[in-house]
N, C-alpha and C positions, 0 to 999 in steps of 0.2 A: 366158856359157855358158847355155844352154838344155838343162833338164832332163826326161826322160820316164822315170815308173817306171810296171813294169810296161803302158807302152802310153800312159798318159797323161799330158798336161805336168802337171809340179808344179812350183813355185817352192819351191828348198832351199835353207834357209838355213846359216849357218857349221856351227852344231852339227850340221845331218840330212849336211852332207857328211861330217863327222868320221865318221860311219856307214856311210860306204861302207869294205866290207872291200878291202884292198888289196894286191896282191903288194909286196916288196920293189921298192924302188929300184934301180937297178944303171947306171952307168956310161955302157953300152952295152947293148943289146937286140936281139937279131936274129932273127928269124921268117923262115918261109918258107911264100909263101901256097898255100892249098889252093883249089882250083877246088869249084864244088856239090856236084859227083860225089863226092869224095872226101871234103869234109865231112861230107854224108848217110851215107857208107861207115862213118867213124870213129864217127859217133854210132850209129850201127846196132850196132857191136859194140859200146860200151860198154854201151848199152840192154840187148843178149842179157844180158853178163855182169852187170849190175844185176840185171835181173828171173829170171836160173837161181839166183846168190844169194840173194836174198828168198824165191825159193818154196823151196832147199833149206833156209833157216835155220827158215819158219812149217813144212814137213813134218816134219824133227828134232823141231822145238818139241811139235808136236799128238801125232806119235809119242811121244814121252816123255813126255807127258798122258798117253793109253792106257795108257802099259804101269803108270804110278805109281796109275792110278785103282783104283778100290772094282772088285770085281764086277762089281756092277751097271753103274756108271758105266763100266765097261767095254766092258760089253754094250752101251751105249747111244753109244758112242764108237767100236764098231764100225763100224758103217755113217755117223757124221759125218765121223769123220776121211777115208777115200775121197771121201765128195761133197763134202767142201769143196776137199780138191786137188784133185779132178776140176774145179770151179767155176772153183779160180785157174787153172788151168790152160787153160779156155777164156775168161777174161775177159785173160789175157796176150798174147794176141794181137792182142785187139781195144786197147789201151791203147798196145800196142809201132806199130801199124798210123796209129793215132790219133796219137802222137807223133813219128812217123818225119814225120808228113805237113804238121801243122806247122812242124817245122824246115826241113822243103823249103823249105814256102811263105817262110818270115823268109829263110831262104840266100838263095833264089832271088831275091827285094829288093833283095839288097847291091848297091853299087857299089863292082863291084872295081876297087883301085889298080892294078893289073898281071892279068897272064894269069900261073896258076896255076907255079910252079914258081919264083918270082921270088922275092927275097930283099928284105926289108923292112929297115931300120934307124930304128931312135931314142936318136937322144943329144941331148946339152947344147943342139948346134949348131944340133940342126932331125931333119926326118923328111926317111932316105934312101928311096925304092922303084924299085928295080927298076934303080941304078946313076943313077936320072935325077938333074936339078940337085936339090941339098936345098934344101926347103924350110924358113924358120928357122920358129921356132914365135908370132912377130909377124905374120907371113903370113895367116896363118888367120884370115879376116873373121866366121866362124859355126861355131859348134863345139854339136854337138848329142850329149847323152850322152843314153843307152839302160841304164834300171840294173832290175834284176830286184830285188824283194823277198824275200829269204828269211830262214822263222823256224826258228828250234829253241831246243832248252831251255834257252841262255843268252839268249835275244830273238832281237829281226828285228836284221838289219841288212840292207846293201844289194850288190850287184857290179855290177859295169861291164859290160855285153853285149856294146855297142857305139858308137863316137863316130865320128860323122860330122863332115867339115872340111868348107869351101868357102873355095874361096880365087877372082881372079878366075882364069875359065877351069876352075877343077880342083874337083872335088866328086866324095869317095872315102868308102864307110863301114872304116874297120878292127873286124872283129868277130872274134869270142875265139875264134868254133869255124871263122872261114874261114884262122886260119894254126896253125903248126906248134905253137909253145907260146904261145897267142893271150890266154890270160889275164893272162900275165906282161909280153905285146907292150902291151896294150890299157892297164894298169893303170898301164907306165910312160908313155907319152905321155897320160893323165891328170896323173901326177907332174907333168911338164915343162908344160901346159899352163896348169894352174893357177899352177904360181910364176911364169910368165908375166905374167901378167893381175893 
């Protein structure tokens, strides 16, 4: 397997795998793929409902500053608190506009296994797509993972974006935000790929 975090090849060894966060295992896993359009769509909403959150929770926040302050600090928290949600309020768009347009760009990359509507499988056996022959998971001449780095307050660890196959003749990316529950789809044909090898 051939590793790229965040964009760049990196050679991981046993322990930095151990650090990729993982969905459960399961059985059987079944998605259903999303076409560009509808990709960009889902993330577009969850974006809105991220960035009305944050700005409702820092306006409560800066409000309840104001109202607990001194006087003075009142006065002076009078006109901060407006220009600063005035501020997030025009820099949310430029960020939402910004981020919308990258995701295009990575979606619009993919090499989709099927046209949009089709129905994905992975289990023990091999990877179903779209009803066609399975493919077992010994098939797979090149397998390239795609893992994003993310930190917060317990540390960094890693996820899966995306892993691309090639096998002869067939070279498909399956990625987390082009099918229905993609991070679950993606995380298990990781599973099965590595006990593989």
């Amino acid at each position: 397997m051939d590793f790229l975090v965040n964009g760049s090849p990196r050679v991981l060894y046993e322990s930095e795998i151990d650090r990729i966060r993982l969905q459960p295992e399961w059985p059987v896993v079944e998605t259903v793929l999303l076409g560009p359009e509808e990709a960009v769509g889902r993330f577009a909403r969850q974006m809105k409902w991220g960035f009305g959150v944050v700005y409702v929770v820092i306006a409560v926040a800066l409000l309840g500053l104001s109202s607990a302050a001194s006087p003075v600090d009142r006065e002076l928290l009078g006109w901060l608190v407006p220009t600063a949600l005035a501020a997030l309020a025009c820099i949310a768009p430029i960020a939402y506009f910004r981020n919308l347009r990258r995701f295009r760009e990575r979606i619009e990359t993919a090499c989709l296994p099927a046209p949009s509507g089709s129905t994905m499988r992975v289990s023990e056996a091999g990877l179903l797509i779209a009803g066609r022959a399975l493919m077992p998971w010994s098939a797979w001449a090149s397998v390239r993972i795609n893992l994003l780095s993310v930190a917060n307050r317990s540390g960094a660890f890693l996820v899966i974006q995306r892993i691309s196959l090639a096998a002869p003749g067939v070279n498909l990316d399956l990625d987390w935000d082009n099918s229905s529950n993609g991070r679950s789809f993606v995380d298990n044909v990781f599973h099965r790929l590595r006990a593989k090898r």
